[in-house]
C-alpha positions as a Python dict, from the first residue, in 0.01 Angstrom:
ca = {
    (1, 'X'): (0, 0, 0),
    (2, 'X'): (-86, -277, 279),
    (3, 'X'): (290, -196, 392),
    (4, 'X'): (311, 123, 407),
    (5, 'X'): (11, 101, 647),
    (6, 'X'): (158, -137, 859),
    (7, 'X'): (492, 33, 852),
    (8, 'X'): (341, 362, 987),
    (9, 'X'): (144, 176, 1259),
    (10, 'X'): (500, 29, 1369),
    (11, 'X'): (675, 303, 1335),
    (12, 'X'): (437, 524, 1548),
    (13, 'X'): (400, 209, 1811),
    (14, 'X'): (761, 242, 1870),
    (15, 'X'): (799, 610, 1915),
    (16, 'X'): (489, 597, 2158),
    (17, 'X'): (685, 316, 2360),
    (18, 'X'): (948, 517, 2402),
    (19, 'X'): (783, 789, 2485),
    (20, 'X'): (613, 576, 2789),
    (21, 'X'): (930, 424, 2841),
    (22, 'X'): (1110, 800, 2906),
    (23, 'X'): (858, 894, 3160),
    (24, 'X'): (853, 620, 3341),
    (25, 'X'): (1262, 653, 3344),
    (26, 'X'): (1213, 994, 3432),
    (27, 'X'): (1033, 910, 3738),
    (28, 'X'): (1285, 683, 3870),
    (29, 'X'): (1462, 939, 4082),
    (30, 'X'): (1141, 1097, 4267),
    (31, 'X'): (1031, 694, 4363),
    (32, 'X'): (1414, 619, 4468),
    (33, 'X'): (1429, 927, 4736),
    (34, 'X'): (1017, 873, 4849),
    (35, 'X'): (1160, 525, 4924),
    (36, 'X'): (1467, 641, 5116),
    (37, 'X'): (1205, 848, 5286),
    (38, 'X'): (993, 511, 5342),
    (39, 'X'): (1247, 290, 5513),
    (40, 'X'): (1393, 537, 5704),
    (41, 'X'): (1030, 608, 5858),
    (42, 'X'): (987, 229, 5920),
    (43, 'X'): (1292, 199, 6100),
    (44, 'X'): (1232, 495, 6322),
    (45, 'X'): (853, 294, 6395),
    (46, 'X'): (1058, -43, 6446),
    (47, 'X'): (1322, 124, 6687),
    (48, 'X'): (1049, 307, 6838),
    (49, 'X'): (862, -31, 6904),
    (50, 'X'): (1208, -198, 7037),
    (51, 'X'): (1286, 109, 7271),
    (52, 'X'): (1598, 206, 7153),
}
């Protein structure tokens, strides 16, 4: 009965990890284009700075 217990336990670790592990995935794509956003506003500052 012990492994049963432990078997569920793993079993329901593992589909909770991949749940976390698809939404943070998921995410990737919004992050990506804020930090196209990002670096294109610090090189705007930078030039800004320079005087170009």
């Amino acid at each position: 009965m012990e492994t049963v217990g432990w078997a569920t336990a793993t079993v329901a670790a593992l589909g909770g990890c991949v749940l976390v592990l698809g939404y943070i995935l998921d995410q990737i794509p919004a992050l990506a284009e804020k930090a196209v956003h990002a670096v294109a506003a610090v090189r705007r500052l930078r030039d800004e700075w320079r005087g170009k």
